[in-house]
Every structure is written in C-alpha cells, then in structure tokens.
C-alpha positions, 0 to 999 in steps of 0.5 A: 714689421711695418706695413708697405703702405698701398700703391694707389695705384694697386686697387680700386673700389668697384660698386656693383660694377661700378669702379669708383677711382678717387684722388683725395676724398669720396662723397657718400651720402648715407639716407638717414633715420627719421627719429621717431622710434628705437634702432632696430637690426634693419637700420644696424644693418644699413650703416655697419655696410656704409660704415664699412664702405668709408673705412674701406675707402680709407684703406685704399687711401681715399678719405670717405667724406659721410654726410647722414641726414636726421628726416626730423620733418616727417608725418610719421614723426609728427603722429609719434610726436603727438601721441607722446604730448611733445613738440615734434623737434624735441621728440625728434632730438631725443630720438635721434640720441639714441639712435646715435648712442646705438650707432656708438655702441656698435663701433660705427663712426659718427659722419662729417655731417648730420643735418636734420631735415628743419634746418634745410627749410630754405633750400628746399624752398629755393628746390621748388622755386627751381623746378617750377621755373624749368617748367618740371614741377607745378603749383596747386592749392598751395602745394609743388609737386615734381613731375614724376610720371618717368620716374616709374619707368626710369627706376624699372616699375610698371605704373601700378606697382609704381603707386601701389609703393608710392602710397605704401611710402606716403606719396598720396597717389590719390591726390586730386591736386595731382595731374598725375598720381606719381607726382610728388610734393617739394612742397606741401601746403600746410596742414593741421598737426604738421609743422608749417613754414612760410613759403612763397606759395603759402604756408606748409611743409617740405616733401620728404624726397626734396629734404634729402635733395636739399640737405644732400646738394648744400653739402656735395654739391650737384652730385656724390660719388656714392649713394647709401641706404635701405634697399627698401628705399630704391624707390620711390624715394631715392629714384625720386631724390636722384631725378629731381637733383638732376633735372634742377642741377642738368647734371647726369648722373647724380649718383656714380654708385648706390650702395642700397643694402638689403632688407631685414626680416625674421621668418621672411617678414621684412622686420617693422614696428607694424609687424611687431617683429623688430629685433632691437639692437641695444637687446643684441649688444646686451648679450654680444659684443659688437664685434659679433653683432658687426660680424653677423651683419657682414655675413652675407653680402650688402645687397642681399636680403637675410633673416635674423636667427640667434643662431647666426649671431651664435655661429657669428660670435663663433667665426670672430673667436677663430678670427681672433685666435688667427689674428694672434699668429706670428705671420707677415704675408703681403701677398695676403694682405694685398689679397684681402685689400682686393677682396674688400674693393671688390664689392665689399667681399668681406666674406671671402676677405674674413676666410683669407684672413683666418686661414692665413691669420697674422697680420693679414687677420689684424688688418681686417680686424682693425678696418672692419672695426672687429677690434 
C-alpha cells in the first residue's frame, strides 16, 4: 500500500520553540571541521543531528539546502601543517578527505555546498571594508577588529567568563592593539608561519569568525533559516558570527533557529585531542554498522551532553535489532506514521518517534528506518 503523501499543511518543523514554516527550501548552514586531525564521535555527533534535521525536513516537504564550511585558514591548522613539513592547503585538503570519507561511512549525506575557508579571502576583505565604513570595526597596525564588547552581554556571559572563552578559542583578549579585549579580528596582519594575503590595510589573514560570515552570506545571503554546530561553539564563535553579519547586512536576526548539539566526553571530560580521550569514528564502524553508531548518537536529545560507554553502542546496537525485527511486520498504520512525523518535527524527538515505531512496527518502523538512514 502507498503512503497518503503529507498535507504541508499537517506539521511543521519546531526548533527549540522556534517554528520554522517553509515554502519549497531551507537554508542551514552547518559550522564545518577545520581539517587538521582525524573525525572523532564529538564531531560524528554534531552532523548525524544536522543530517537528521535536513532529512526531517524533507519528510515534511521541505528541500534542506546544507552549506558546510572546510576552516582550511586557521592557527591551529597552520601549526599541525608545520609539524607534518606540508603546505597548509594540501595538509588541509587531505584532511578534510577524510573527514568526508568518515562522514560517507556513516550514512551522512554530503551538502549542496562545502567551502573551504581560502577561497572566500575576497569576501572577507569586502566584510572588514563594510564594517569599518559603519563605524562597528577599527583598523591597528594592520589588523580590523569587530567591536565586540556587547557580544558578551548579548549571548548571556559576564565579561570575565566572556574572555576566559575568548582566550580558551584563540581571540587574544590580551591584544594591546585592542580597545577592548572582546573585540576580534576580521582581519589579521600577517604573521610569520601563517599564510598571508594582500589587503587594503597590509598584508595578513581572515579572522575565524569573519570566514564563516564570509562563506555563509555569498552563499544565503543576509540571513539563514537554520544555524548548526557544536554547542561548544555558542560562543564566542557563533555569537560573534551572528552579530557581525547582522550589524553589516542590519538584518535582525540572522539565524531563525540554531541547532548547537551537545557536547561529547568520556568520564564527564569533553572528548579532545588535548585530553587524549578521543574515541574515533573509523575504530567505532570497524566494530558496528553505521546504523548502530547513528543510533547511538540519537539516543538522547540533540542539545544534550552525553558520555560515550561502549556499553551504549552495545544497548544501541540492541534497540536497532528490535527496530529491525518491528519494521518486518505486516502493519499499515497512518495514525502512526503521522504520529512519528510529529514527533520528529517537534524538536527532532527521534527518541519517542523510535519506541512509536517499534512498538507499532510495520510501515510506520520503515519510515523511520528509511528518514533517520538506519537502513
């Protein structure tokens, strides 16, 4: 029996209270890697959930239109490029294959759009020129830096735990060119072991939070439907991402929705190379499929913190197996399959759509197996 295709009229994606009503296409815009090491679960984590949020919306008939950004201009990277003796673009270029090869394995589906950071060089420069005209940035010693000192207050943090995170991600709050320590740099003069680009102010490098600005409006424009990526990054980088674009374009707010997915750890540690914890997902699918590692993933909702046990993967490799044997069942239930199409587009409740689904089992399991690409 085919399915009654969805009224679009029946159900409509809600985003952390947020009800994202859409005529023929979403724009999401996903906070890439920056390609200097191997994919670990934290990163697996953070674009299953996007993945699910595009296939979601295309359940619900809307077409997700993903951008995600490569941050191949980065310190970080440029230091991994040095110690492995390679240019920072090709370091960065292998790297970021596989990232994509992990991403690939793990039923994730590649987005309409991927640009890598050194490519947008233009446009960030262009950004600085903009804000410097506004009056909402400032030019020292060959840098630009972004008034930033309401971004703290606006994003919910007092000034000290505001810069103890800026320093944490690399914003120099201790830069002297500063006239205040939460400004940042659109614009970075160069300096030795960086690549550098010719500029209007001198030569040097874009900021980090300016490439995604960059990257994100030449491809969507003033503004997106949905933001996406680690809640570790809430700030200071998409709080800062968020009011630059708005303050160049005056478009308020940038992002109708932000999808920041929680954090990774193993023994309440956030999982990171630093901390030599990383559980990485190519030893993962050496010993599951993809459909479990997927599952395990989903098995607490999107904003929520977790820590990795093997004994979840096991429990999650358990739940599929019944979610299997349910989908086998000769049952056609609409009321149940408009149930789980409402679970799901209300805040992504794959965890309730999933016990739906394999208590009724049938078609209404199929569907979910097929959209949360379980198959």
């Amino acid at each position: 029996m085919s399915r009654s295709p969805l009224r679009p009229e029946a159900v409509r994606l809600v985003i952390s209270g947020r009800e994202l009503a859409t005529l023929d296409r979403a724009r999401v815009y996903a906070c890439g890697i920056t390609p200097y090491d191997v994919t670990h679960l934290g990163h697996a984590a953070t674009f299953v959930w996007i993945d699910v949020l595009g296939r979601v919306m295309g359940l619900l008939g809307t077409e997700p239109e993903v951008c995600r950004n490569i941050t191949d201009v980065d310190d970080v990277l440029d230091s991994a490029a040095q110690r492995a003796g390679e240019p920072y673009d090709s370091f960065a270029a292998v790297q970021q294959f596989y990232f994509e090869r992990d991403m690939a394995a793990l039923n994730v589906r590649p987005p309409r759009h991927a640009p890598r950071a050194h490519s947008y060089v233009p446009q960030v420069i262009r950004l600085a020129a903009g804000l410097l005209a506004g009056g909402a940035a400032y030019q020292r010693g060959g840098s630009v830096y972004f008034r930033g000192g309401a971004v703290a207050e606006r994003a919910g943090l007092d000034q000290a735990g505001a810069r103890q995170l800026a320093a944490e991600y690399g914003g120099r709050p201790e830069d002297p060119a500063k006239e205040d320590p939460l400004d940042v740099a659109v614009w970075q003069a160069t300096e030795p072991g960086h690549p550098a680009w010719d500029s209007p102010w001198g030569e040097g490098r874009p900021g980090w939070h300016a490439e995604c600005v960059a990257m994100a409006m030449s491809i969507f424009g003033v503004a997106v439907d949905v933001h996406a990526g680690g809640r570790d990054l809430v700030f200071p980088h998409h709080a800062f991402h968020a009011a630059m674009a708005e303050t160049f374009t005056g478009v308020r707010p940038y992002a109708r929705a932000w999808l920041h997915v929680g954090t990774v750890m193993t023994a309440g540690v956030k999982m990171a190379k630093s901390a030599g914890n990383l559980v990485l997902v190519s030893d993962l699918l050496a010993g599951y499929p993809a459909a479990a590692v997927r599952l395990m993933i989903l098995g607490q909702h999107w904003a929520q913190d977790w820590d990795y046990d093997p004994a979840g993967l096991e429990a999650a490799a358990a739940r599929l197996d019944r979610l299997y044997a349910a989908a086998g069942r000769a049952v056609s239930d609409q009321a149940a399959e408009d149930e789980i199409r409402r679970l799901l587009a209300t805040d992504l409740d794959v965890q309730a759509a999933v016990q739906v689904a394999t208590e009724v089992g049938g078609a209404p399991a199929r569907t979910l197996v097929t959209t949360l690409a379980l198959g």
